[in-house]
Structures are given as C-alpha cells and as structure tokens.
KOLMARGU-707726 format. One record per atom (N, C-alpha, C): residue in one letter; x negated, y, z negated. Coordinates in steps of 0.1 Angstrom, whole numbers, padded with zeros to 4 digits, always signed. Example, Ala and Ser with C-alpha at 12.3 -4.5 7.8 and 13.67 -1.06 7.14 Angstrom:
2
A-0132-0057-0078A-0123-0045-0078A-0132-0033-0078S-0128-0022-0071S-0137-0011-0071S-0129+0000-0079
END
This chain:
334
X+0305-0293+0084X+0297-0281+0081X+0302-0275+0068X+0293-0268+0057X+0294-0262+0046X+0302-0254+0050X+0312-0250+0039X+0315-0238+0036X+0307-0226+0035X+0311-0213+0043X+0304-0203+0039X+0306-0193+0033X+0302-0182+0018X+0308-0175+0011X+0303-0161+0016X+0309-0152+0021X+0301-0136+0030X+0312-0126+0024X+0301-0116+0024X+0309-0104+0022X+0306-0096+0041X+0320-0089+0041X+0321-0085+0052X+0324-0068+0048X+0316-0065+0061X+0322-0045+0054X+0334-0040+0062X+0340-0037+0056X+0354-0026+0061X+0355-0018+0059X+0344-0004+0052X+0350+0006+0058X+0334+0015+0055X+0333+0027+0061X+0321+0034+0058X+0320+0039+0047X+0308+0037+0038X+0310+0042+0028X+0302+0058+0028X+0315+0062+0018X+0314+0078+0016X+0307+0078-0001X+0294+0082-0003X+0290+0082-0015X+0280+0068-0016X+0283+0062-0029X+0275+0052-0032X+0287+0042-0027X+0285+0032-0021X+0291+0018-0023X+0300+0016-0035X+0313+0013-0025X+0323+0010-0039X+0327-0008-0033X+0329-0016-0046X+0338-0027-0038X+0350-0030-0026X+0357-0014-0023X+0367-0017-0017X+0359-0016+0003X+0345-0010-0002X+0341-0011+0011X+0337-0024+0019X+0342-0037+0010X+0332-0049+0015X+0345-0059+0013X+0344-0068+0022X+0357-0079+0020X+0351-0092+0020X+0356-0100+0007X+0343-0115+0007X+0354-0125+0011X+0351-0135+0019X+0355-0142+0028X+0349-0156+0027X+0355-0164+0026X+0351-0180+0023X+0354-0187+0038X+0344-0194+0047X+0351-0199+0057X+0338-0208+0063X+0346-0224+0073X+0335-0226+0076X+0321-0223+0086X+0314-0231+0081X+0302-0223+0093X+0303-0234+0101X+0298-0223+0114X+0307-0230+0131X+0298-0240+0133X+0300-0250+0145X+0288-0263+0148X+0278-0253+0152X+0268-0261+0155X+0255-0257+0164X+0255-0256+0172X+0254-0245+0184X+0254-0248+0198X+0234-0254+0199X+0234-0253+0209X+0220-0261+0220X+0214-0247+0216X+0203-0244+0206X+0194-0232+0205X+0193-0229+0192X+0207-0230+0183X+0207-0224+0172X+0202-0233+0160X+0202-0220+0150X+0196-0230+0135X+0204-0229+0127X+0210-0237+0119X+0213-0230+0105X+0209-0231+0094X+0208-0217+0085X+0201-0219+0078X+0205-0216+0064X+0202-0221+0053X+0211-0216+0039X+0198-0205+0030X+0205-0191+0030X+0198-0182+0022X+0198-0186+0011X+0182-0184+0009X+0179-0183-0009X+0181-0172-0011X+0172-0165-0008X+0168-0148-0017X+0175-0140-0005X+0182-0130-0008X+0184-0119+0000X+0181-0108-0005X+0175-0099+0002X+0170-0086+0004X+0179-0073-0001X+0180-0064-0010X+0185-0057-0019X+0179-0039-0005X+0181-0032+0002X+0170-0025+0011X+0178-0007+0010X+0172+0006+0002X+0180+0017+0009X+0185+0019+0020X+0177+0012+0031X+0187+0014+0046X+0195+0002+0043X+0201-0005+0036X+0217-0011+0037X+0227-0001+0037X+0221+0012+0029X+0233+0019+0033X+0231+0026+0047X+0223+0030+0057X+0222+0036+0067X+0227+0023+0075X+0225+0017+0079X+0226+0002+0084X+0245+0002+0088X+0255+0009+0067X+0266+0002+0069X+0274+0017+0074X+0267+0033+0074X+0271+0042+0075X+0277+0047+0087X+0267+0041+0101X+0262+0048+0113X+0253+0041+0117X+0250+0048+0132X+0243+0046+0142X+0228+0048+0131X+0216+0040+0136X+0204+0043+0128X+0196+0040+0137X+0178+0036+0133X+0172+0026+0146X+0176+0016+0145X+0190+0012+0141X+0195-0001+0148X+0211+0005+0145X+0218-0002+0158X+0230+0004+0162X+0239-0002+0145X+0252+0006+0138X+0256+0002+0126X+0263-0011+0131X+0264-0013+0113X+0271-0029+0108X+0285-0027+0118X+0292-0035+0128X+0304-0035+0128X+0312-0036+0119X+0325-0030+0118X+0334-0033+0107X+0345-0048+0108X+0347-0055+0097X+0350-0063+0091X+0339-0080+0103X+0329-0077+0101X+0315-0085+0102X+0304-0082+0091X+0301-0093+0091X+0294-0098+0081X+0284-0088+0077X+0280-0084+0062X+0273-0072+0058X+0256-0076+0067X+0247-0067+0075X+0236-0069+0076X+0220-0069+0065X+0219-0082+0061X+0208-0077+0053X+0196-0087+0053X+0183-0084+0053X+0175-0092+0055X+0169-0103+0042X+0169-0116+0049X+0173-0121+0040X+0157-0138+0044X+0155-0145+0031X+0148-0154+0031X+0155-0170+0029X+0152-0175+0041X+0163-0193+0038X+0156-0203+0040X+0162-0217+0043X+0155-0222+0046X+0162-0230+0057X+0160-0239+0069X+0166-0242+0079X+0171-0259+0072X+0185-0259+0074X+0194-0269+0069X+0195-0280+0084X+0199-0273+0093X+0198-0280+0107X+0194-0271+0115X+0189-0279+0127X+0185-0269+0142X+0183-0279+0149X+0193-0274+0165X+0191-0276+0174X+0182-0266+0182X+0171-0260+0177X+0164-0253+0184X+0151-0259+0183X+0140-0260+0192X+0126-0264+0195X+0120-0258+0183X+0111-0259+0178X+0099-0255+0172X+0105-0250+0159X+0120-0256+0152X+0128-0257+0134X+0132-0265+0131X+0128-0270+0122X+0131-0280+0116X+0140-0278+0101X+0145-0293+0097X+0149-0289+0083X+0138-0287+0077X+0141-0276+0064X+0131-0275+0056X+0122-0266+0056X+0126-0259+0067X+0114-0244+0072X+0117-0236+0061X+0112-0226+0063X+0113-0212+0058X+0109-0201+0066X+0120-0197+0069X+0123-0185+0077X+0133-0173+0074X+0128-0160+0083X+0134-0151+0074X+0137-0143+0088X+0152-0137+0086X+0157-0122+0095X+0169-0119+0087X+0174-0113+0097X+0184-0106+0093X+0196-0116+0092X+0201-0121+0083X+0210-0136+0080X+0218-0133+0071X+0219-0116+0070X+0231-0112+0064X+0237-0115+0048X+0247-0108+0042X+0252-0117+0033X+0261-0125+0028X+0253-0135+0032X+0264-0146+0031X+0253-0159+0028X+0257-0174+0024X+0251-0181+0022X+0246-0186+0030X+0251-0192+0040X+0247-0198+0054X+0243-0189+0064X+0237-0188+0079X+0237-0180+0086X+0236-0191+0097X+0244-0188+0107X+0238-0192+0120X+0227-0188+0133X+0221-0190+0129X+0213-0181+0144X+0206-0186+0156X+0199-0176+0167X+0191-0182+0178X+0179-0181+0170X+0172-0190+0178X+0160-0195+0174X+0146-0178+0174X+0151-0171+0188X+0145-0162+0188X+0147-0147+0177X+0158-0150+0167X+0159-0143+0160X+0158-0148+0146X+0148-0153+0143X+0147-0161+0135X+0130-0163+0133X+0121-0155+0123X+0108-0162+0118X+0101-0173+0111X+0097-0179+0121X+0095-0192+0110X+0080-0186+0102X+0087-0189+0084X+0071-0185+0073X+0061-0192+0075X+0048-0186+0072X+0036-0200+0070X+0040-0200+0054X+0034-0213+0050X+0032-0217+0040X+0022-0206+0033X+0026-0202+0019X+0016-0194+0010X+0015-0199-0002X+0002-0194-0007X+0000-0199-0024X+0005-0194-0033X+0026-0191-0031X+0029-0182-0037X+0041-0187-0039X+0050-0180-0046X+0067-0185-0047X+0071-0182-0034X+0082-0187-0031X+0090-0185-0022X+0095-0168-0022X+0100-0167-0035X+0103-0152-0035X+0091-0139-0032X+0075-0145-0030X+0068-0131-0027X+0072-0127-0016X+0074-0137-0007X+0081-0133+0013X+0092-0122+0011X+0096-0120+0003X+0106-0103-0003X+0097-0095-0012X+0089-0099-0020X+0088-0097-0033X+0071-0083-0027X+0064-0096-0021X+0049-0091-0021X+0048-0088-0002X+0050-0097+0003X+0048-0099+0020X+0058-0093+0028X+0066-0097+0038X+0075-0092+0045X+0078-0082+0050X+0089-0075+0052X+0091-0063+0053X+0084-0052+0043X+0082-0057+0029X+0084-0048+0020X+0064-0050+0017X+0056-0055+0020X+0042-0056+0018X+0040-0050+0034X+0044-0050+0042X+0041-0048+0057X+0041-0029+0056X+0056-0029+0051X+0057-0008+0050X+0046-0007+0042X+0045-0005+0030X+0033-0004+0022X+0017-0006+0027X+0015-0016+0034X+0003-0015+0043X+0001-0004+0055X+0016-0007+0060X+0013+0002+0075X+0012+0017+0068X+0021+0019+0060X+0026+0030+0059X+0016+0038+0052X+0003+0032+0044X-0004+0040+0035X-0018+0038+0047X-0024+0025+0054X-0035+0025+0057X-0029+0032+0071X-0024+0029+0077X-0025+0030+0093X-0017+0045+0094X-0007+0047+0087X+0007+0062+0089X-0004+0073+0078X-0011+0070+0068X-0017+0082+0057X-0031+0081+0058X-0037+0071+0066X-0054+0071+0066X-0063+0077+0056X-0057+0071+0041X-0065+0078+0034X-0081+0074+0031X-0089+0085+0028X-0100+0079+0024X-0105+0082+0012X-0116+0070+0005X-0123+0070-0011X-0120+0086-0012X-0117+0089-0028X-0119+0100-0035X-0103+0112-0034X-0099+0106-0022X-0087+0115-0021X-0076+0118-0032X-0063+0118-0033X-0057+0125-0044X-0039+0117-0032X-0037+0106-0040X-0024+0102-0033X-0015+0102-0043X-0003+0109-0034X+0013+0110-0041X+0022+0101-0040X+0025+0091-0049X+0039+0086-0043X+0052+0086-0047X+0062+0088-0043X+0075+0089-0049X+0085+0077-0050X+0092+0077-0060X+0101+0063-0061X+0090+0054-0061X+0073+0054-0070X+0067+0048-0067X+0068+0036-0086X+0079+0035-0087X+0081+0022-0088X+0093+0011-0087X+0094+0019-0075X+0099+0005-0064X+0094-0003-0059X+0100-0010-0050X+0091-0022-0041X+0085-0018-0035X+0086-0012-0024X+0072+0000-0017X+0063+0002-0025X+0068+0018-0031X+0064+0026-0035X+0052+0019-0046X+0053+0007-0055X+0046+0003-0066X+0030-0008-0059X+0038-0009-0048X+0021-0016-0041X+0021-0005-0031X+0018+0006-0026X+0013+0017-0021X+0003+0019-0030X+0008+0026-0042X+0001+0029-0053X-0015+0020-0053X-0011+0007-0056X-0019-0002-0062X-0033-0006-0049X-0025-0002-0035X-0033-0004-0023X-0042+0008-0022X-0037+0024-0030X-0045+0035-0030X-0056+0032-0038X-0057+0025-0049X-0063+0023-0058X-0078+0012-0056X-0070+0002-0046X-0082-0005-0039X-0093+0002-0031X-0085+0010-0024X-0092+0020-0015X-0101+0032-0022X-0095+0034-0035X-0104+0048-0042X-0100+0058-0044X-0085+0058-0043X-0078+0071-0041X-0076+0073-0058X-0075+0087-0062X-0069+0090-0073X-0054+0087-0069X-0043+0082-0079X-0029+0076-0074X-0020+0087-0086X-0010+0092-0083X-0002+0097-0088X+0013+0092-0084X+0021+0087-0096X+0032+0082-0090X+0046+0095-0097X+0054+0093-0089X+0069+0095-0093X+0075+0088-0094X+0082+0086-0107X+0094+0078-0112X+0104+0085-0122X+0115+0074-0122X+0123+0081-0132X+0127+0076-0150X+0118+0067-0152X+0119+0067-0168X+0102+0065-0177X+0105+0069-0185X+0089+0066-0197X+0087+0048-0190X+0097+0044-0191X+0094+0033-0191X+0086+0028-0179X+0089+0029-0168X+0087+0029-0156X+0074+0035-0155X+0071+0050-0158X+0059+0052-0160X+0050+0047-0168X+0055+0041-0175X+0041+0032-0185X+0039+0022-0177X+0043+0016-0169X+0045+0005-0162X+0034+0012-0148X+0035+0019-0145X+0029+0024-0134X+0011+0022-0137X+0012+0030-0152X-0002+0037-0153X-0008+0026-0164X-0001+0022-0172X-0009+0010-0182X-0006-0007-0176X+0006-0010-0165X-0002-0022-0155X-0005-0027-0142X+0000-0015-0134X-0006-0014-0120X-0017-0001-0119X-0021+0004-0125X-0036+0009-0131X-0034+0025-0121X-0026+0031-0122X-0019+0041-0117X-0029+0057-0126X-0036+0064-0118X-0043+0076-0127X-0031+0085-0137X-0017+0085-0129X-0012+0096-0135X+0004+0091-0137X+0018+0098-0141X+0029+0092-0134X+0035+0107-0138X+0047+0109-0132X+0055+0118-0139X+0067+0115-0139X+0074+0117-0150X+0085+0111-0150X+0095+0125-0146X+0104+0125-0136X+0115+0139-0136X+0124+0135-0139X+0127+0126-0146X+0144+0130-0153X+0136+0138-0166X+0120+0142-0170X+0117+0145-0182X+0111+0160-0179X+0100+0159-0166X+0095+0171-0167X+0101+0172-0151X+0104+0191-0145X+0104+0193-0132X+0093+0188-0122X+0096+0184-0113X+0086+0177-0105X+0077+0184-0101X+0078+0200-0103X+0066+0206-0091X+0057+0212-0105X+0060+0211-0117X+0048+0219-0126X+0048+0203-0129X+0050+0190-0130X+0042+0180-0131X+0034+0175-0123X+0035+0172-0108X+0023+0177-0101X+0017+0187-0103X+0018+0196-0108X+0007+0211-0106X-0005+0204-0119X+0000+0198-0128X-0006+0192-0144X-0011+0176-0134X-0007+0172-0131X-0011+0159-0123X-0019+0159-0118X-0021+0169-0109X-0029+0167-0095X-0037+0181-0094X-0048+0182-0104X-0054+0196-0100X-0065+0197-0088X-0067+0187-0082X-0071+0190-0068X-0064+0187-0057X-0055+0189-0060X-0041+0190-0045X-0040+0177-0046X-0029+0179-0029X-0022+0162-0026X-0030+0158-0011X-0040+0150-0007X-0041+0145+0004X-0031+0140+0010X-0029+0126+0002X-0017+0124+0009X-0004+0118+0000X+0007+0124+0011X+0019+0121-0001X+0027+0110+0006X+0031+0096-0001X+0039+0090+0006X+0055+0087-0003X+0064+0092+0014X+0074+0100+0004X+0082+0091+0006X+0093+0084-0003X+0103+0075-0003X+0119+0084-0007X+0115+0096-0010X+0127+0101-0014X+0134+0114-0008X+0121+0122-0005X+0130+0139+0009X+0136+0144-0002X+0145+0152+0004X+0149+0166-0004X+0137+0170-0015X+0145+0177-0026X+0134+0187-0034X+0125+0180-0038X+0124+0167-0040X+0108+0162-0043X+0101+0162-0033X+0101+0159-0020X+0097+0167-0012X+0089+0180-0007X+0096+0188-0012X+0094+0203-0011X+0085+0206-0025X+0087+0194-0034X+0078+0197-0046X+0060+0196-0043X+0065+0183-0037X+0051+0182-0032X+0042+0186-0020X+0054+0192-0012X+0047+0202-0002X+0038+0213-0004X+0040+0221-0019X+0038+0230-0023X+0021+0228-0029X+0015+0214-0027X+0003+0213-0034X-0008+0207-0027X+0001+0203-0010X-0010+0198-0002X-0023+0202+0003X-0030+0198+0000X-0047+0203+0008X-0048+0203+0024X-0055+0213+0024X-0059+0212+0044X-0058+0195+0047X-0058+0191+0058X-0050+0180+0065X-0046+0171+0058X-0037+0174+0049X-0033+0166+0042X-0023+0156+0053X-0018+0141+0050X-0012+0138+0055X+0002+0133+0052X+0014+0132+0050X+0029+0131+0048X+0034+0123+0054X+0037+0110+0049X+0040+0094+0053X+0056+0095+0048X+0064+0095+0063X+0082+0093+0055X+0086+0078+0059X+0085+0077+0048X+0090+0062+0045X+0106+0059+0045X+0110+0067+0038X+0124+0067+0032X+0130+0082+0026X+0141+0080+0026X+0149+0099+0020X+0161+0093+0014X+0157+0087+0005X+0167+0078-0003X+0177+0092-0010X+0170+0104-0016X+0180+0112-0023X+0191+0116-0017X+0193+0110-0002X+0198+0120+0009X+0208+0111+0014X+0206+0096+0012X+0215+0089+0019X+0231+0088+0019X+0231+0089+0001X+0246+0090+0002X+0252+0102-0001X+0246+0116+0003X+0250+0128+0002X+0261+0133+0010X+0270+0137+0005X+0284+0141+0012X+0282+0150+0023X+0272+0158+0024X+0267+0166+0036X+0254+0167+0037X+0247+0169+0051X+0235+0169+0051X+0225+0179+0043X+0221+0176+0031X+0215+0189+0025X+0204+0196+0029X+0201+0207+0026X+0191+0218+0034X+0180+0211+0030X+0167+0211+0043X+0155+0210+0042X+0149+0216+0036X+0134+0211+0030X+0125+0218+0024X+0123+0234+0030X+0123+0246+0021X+0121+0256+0023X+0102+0260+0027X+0100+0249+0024X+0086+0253+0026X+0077+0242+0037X+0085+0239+0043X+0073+0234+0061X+0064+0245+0063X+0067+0248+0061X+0056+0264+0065X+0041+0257+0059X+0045+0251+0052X+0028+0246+0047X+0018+0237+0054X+0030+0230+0064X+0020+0219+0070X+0014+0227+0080X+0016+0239+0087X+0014+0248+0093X-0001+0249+0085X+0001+0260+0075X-0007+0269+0068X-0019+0259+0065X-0015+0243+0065X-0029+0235+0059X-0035+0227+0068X-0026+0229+0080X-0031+0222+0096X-0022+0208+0087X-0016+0204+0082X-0013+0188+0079X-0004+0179+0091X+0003+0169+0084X+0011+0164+0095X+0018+0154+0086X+0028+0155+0093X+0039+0148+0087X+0045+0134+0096X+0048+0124+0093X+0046+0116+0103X+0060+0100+0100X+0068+0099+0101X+0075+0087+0100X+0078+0073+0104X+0079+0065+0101X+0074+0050+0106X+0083+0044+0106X+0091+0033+0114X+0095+0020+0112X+0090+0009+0110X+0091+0000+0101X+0082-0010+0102X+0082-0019+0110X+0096-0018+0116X+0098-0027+0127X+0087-0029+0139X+0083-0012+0139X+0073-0010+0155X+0061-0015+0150X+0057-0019+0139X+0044-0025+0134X+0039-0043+0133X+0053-0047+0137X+0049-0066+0135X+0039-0066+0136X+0029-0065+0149X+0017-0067+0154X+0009-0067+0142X+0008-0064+0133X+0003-0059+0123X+0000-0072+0111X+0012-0080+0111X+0018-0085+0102X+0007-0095+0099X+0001-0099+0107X-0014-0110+0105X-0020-0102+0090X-0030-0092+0095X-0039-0085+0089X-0034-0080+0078X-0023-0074+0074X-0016-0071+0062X-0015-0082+0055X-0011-0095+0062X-0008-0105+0052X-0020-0114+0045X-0031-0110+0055X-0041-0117+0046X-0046-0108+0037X-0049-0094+0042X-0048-0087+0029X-0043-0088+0013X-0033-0090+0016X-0023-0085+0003X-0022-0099-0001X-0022-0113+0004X-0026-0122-0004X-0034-0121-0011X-0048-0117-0002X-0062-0118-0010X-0061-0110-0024X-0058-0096-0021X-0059-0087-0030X-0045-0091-0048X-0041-0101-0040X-0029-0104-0052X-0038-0117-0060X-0047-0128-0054X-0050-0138-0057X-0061-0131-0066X-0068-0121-0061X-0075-0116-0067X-0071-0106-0080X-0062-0103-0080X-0057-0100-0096X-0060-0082-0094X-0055-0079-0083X-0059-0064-0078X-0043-0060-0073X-0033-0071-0069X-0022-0064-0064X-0011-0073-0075X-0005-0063-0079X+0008-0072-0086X+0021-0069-0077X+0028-0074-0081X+0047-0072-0077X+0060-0074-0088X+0069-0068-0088X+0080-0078-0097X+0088-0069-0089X+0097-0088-0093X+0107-0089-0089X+0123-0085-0097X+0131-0075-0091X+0145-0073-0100X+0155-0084-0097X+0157-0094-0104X+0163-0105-0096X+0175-0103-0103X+0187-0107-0092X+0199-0104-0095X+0205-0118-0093X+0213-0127-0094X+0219-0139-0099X+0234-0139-0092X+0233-0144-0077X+0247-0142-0075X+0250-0138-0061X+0252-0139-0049X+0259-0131-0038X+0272-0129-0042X+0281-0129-0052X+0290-0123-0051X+0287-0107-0063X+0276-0105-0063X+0268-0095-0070X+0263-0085-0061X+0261-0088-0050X+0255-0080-0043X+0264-0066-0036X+0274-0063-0036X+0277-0052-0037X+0280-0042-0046X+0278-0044-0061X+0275-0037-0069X+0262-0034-0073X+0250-0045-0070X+0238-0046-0073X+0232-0034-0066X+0233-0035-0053X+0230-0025-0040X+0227-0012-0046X+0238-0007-0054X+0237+0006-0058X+0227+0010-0069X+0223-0004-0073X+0211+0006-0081X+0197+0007-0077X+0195+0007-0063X+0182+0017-0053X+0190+0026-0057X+0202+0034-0055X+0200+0048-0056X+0207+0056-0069X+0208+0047-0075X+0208+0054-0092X+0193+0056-0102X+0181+0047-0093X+0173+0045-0099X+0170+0033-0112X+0182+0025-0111X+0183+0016-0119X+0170+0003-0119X+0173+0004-0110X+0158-0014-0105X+0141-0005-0108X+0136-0017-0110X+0120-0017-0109X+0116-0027-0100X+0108-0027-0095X+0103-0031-0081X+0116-0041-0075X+0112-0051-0067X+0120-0053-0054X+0134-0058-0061X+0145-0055-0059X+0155-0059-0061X+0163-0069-0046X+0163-0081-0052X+0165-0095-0046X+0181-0099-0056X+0184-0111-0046X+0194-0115-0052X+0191-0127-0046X+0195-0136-0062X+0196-0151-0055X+0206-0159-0052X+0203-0161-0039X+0221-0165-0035X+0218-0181-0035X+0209-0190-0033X+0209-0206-0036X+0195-0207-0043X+0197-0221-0048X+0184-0228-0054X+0170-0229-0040X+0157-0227-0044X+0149-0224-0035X+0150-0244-0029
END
C-alpha cells in the first residue's frame, strides 16, 4: 500500500491558522477491509468552515485532535473492495488532507462523467455550485427586476450567485475587497455594480449602488457588512446566510447588527441554509449550471494552489481576502 502524506490538527486554533496548529505525518495507508475504497485525492477543497469544522462543535461534531484535518475533497478510486467502485472513478467526500483516503463505500459519491475538467466538481458543481443554487433560487426566491446584494461576492459562492441573479434578471451588486476584483465582477461576470470597501464605507456604497433598495441580500460575511446592508432593505426583502466569514476567527463573539429592527419594520426574513440539507437538489442544480456554463452565461476560476503540504497556510487566505474564486489545492496529477 502507498505511502500516505496528511496533515493532522493538534490544537484549536485561536485567530487565523498558524502552522503549529496542524502536524504532517507520512505513514502507510491501511489494507482494505470487505466495503472500503481507496482513493488518491487530486483537488482538495480550500472551505471557510475548515475553520469552524477545526474550532468546535458545528453542524457537524469538530475535527478530533491529532486526526486527520477534515476537508472535502475530489479523487479518484485506486482500489475497492466495495460493490458499485471501481478503479478509476471519480468520487468526492470528505477524504480529508491527505493524499490517500480510505473509505466506506457509503461515504463516498461516485461523479458522473461531465463535459468539463475534473476540477469544475470544486470549481463550478459540488458543494460550491449546489450553495449558490440553493442558496439564491430556493433560500432568496428572487424575482426578474429585483435589486440583489452579494458579499465576498468574488468568491467561489459568492461569484456564481451573482452571475445566477443575472440569468434570472436581477439588478446584481457585489461586495469585494480590491479594484481588481471588482473589475472582475462587473467587466467579466457582467455584475451591474461592485463596491470595493477596503476603498469606500460599505453603507454609503450601497446607498450610491443600490438606489432602489436591497430585495435580496446574500450574505457570506455578518458583522457590519451586514448591518450595512440591512439598512437598505425593501418591504420583504429576503436575507440568505450563507456564511459569517468576518466572525470566524474573532477572539470573542462580536455584537450583532444594531439594526434587526428592520426586518421587523420591512416584514423581511432572514433565513440560513446548509447545504448539506439540500442533496435532493443536486440533480436540477447540476444540469442547470452545466447548461448555463456551456452556454457562456456562467463562468468560474479557479485559485489553484500546488501542493498539500501548502494547504495550511493556503487556508488562510478565505479570510484575509486574498483568493478570487474557488481556492483548491492540488494534491496529485488528475
């Protein structure tokens, strides 16, 4: 059996992820029992909840300490003793980081075949095309003509939300944090507006952005952006929490928006999703977002990082704001 190269977590991290929180470990991977696959990761998944995942209890109980970091990850099946995998699949869960993974068969997705790289199953599909569908058609119901917000919207989310409002007819307004980023939003994923806040305050750039309010806001980030955009919502507007990325590695829990009072005052609703509770879904999204990609209506990029022994410094930039859309790492040849 190969050698296997993993990083393991040891201790909770306080802040952003430091190296001393993770211990990398070379050792072999165990035989196969009667059920299992194993499988060698190409792409692994870069995700803000890696840090909720390695902090605490979350919707899924935390990482144990000194066990293998949890992250979701794309491979392909090397051997199986399990029914219905073969060598050569492509399948995707939680396979951690490390090269190899061992698993049961029932934890474990086998991919269909698509007219795409291997890397859109992270990139465009997966977990990260699934939130973005669920999270804007089915959690924000928006309809033609409305006025949609999104935040950290050029992330992996956040950058096909945008591009899925736009199919639909929504006016799109993004938040991001560089010129750059926002030229990117609005000159090639065809974005109406962007604001950049490391340049202007968030709440008089919406007020200049969005002069017929916010239908709907989908929010990747909480705290005062947040509260910025609460301040502009229209009667039922609706409030998709995706993520509260500013909040994750904060030393104390910081105060909530001073102003809830508004979903009150506009009848709105505020509403948060796992995407987990949505598989069922995962048919109809995916033929979607093919179609709409083949069609030259949805783009993606990918921040590819070069390396599993990279990935615990990589991690940290979801929350520096460093990456543009999905931040992957490639840990073998596809």
């Amino acid at each position: 059996m190969p050698m296997n190269p993993q990083w393991r977590l040891v201790a909770r991290p306080e802040g952003i992820f430091k190296p001393s929180d993770f211990r990398w470990l070379e050792q072999p991977t165990p035989p196969l029992a009667e059920g299992q696959v194993l499988v060698r990761v190409v792409y692994l998944s870069l995700d803000p909840t890696n840090r909720g995942w390695a902090a605490g209890d979350t919707y899924l109980p935390a990482v144990p300490l000194d066990s293998v970091m949890r992250g979701i990850a794309v491979g392909r099946v090397e051997e199986s003793r399990a029914p219905g995998f073969a060598a050569g699949d492509v399948v995707q869960g939680l396979l951690g980081w490390q090269r190899y993974a061992v698993k049961r068969a029932d934890e474990l997705t086998k991919l269909p075949p698509i007219p795409l790289p291997l890397s859109a199953h992270l990139g465009l599909l997966g977990h990260i095309g699934l939130t973005a569908w669920v999270g804007l058609l089915e959690i924000g119901r928006p309809r033609e003509g409305e006025t949609l917000v999104v935040s950290a919207a050029a992330g992996a989310v956040g950058s096909l939300v945008g591009q899925i409002g736009k199919i639909k007819g929504l006016r799109v307004v993004g938040i991001a944090g560089s010129e750059e980023k926002c030229r990117w939003l609005t000159e090639d994923l065809g974005f109406d507006a962007a604001v950049n806040y490391r340049k202007v305050p968030v709440r008089p750039g919406l007020k200049l952005a969005c002069p017929a309010g916010i239908d709907v806001y989908f929010d990747n980030v909480g705290g005062a952006m947040q509260e910025a955009a609460l301040a502009f919502i229209n009667n039922h507007a609706r409030v998709v929490l995706c993520g509260m990325i500013a909040q994750y590695n904060a030393p104390a829990p910081p105060p909530g928006p001073s102003n809830l009072g508004n979903l009150l005052v506009r009848r709105a609703r505020m509403e948060g999703f796992i995407v987990l509770d949505h598989a069922d879904q995962a048919p109809r999204a995916l033929a979607d977002l093919i179609a709409w990609h083949q069609a030259g209506r949805l783009a993606y990029r990918l921040d590819m990082v070069d390396g599993l022994e990279q990935a615990p410094v990589a991690v940290n930039r979801l929350f520096d704001g460093s990456n543009t859309g999905k931040l992957v790492v490639r840990v073998s040849d596809e």
